[in-house]
Structures are given as C-alpha cells and as structure tokens.
C-alpha positions in Angstrom: 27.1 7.2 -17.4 25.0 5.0 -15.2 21.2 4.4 -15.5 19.5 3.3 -12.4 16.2 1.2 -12.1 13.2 2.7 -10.0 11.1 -0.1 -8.6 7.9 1.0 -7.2 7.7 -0.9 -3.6 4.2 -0.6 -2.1 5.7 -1.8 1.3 7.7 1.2 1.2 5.3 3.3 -0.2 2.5 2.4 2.7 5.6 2.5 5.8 6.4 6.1 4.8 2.3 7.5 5.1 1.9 9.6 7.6 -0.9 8.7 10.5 -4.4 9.1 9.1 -3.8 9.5 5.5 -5.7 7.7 3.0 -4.5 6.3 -0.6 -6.4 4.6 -3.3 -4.5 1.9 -4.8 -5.5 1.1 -8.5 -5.5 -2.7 -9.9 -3.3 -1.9 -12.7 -0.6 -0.7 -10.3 -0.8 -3.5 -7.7 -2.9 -6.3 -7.4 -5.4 -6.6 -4.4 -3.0 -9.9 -2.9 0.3 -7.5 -3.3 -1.7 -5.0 -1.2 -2.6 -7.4 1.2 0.5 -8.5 1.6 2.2 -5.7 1.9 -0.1 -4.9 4.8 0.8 -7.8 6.5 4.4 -7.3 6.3 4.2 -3.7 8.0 1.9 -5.4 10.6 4.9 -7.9 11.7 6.8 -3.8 12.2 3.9 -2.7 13.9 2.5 -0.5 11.7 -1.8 -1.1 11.1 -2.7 -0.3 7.7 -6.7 -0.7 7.4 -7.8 -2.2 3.6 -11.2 -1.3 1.8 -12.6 -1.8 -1.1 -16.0 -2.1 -0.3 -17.9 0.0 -3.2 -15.1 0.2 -5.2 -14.0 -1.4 -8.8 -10.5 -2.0 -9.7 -9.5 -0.2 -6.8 -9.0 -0.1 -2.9 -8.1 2.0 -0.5 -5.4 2.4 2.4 -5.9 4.0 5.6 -2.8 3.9 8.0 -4.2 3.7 11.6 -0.6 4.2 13.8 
C-alpha cells in the first residue's frame, strides 16, 4: 500500500478560481512574496489575479479579474 504526498500549490489553487471570486489568504499558509509570486506566474498564462491587503493583518486577499 502506497501513501501519497498532498502539496498545497497556491498557483494551482488561484488558476482553478472561477471569474470574480474572492479568497483570503492567511500568513501562516503562504507568505505575502509566495502570493505575489504566484500572481505573477498566472499573469505570464494570462490570467489577472488582483492582491489586497490593505486593512488587513496576517492576511490578504485574491480577487481573480479574467
């Protein structure tokens, strides 16, 4: 019997939101520069993810435009 290994991948995790939905990302999950990055990657695939974290402590939040 084989166990597998679940990796949480944010990159994946933010490409499969639909249009319009919103997440808030928590600093003990993923770092603010692991968010940002992640953003950028799905930019270069076309996909605009909009970053906040204006008002907000040990969080931000994701909004994917298209």
């Amino acid at each position: 019997m084989q166990n597998f290994v679940v990796k949480k991948s944010l990159t994946e995790t933010l490409r499969r939101m639909k249009v319009g939905d919103k997440m808030r990302i928590k600093s003990r999950d993923f770092k603010l520069s692991a968010v940002k990055t992640a953003k950028n990657r799905l930019k270069k695939e076309g996909i605009d993810i909009k970053l906040s974290e204006a008002g907000m402590i040990d969080e931000c939040e994701v909004t994917r435009l298209n």
